[in-house]
N, C-alpha and C positions, 0 to 999 in steps of 0.2 A: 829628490825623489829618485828610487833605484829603478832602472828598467826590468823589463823580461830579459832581457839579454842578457843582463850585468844580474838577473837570479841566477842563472842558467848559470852561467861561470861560473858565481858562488859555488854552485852546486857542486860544477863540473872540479873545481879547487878542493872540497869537502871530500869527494868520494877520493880523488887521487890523494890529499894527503892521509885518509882511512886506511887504503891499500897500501901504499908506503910502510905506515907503522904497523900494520898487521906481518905484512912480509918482513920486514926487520924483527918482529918477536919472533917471528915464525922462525928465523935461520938463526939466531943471536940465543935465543934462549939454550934449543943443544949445544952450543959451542962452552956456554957456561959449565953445562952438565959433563962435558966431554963424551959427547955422543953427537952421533950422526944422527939427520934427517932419517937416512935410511935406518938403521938402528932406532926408531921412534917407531919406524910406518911396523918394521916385523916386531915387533913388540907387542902396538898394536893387534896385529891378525894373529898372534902366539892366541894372546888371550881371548881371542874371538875364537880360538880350535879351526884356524882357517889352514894351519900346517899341521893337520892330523897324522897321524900312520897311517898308509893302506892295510884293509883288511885282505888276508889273502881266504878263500873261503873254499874249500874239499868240492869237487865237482858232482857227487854222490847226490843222487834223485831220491831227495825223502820230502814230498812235499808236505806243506804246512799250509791250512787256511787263514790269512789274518783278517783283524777287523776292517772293514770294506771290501769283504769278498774276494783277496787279491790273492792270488796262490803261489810261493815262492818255490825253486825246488830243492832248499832245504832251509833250518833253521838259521843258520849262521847269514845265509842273505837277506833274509828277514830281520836279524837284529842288526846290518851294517846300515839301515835304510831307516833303523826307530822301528819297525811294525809289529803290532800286539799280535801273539797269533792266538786264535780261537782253538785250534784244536789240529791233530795231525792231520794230512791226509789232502784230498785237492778239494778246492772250496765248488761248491752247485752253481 
């Protein structure tokens, strides 16, 4: 008969050799590819648009109302943010 304790180890045995072979693919698979870890992770955020361009945006007061009432003071900060705008001009 197995104790609680001698489960608990199993256990404690299971997740450490889990972690083991996860970190072994995890470092072993780029080396195959000839790439880096790091060369994976900006890969990654390339394709998420997480290394965008700044927009540079004209300082010029033309406000614009968008949808939820939010009034930006010109187009071009309105479209670096997504916001639909309703119409020119300052929202009520």
């Amino acid at each position: 008969m197995v104790s609680i304790r001698d489960k608990k180890t199993i256990k404690l045995i299971v997740v450490f050799k889990i972690t083991i072979i996860t970190l072994v693919i995890v470092l072993i698979i780029p080396v195959f590819e000839n790439r880096s870890g790091i060369d994976l992770i900006t890969q990654h955020f390339e394709q998420m648009d997480m290394f965008e361009e700044p927009v540079a945006c004209i300082q010029q007061f033309d406000p614009v109302c968008t949808i939820g009432g939010v009034t930006f003071p010109n187009q071009c900060e309105a479209d670096v943010v997504g916001a639909r705008t309703l119409y020119k001009g300052v929202c009520p």
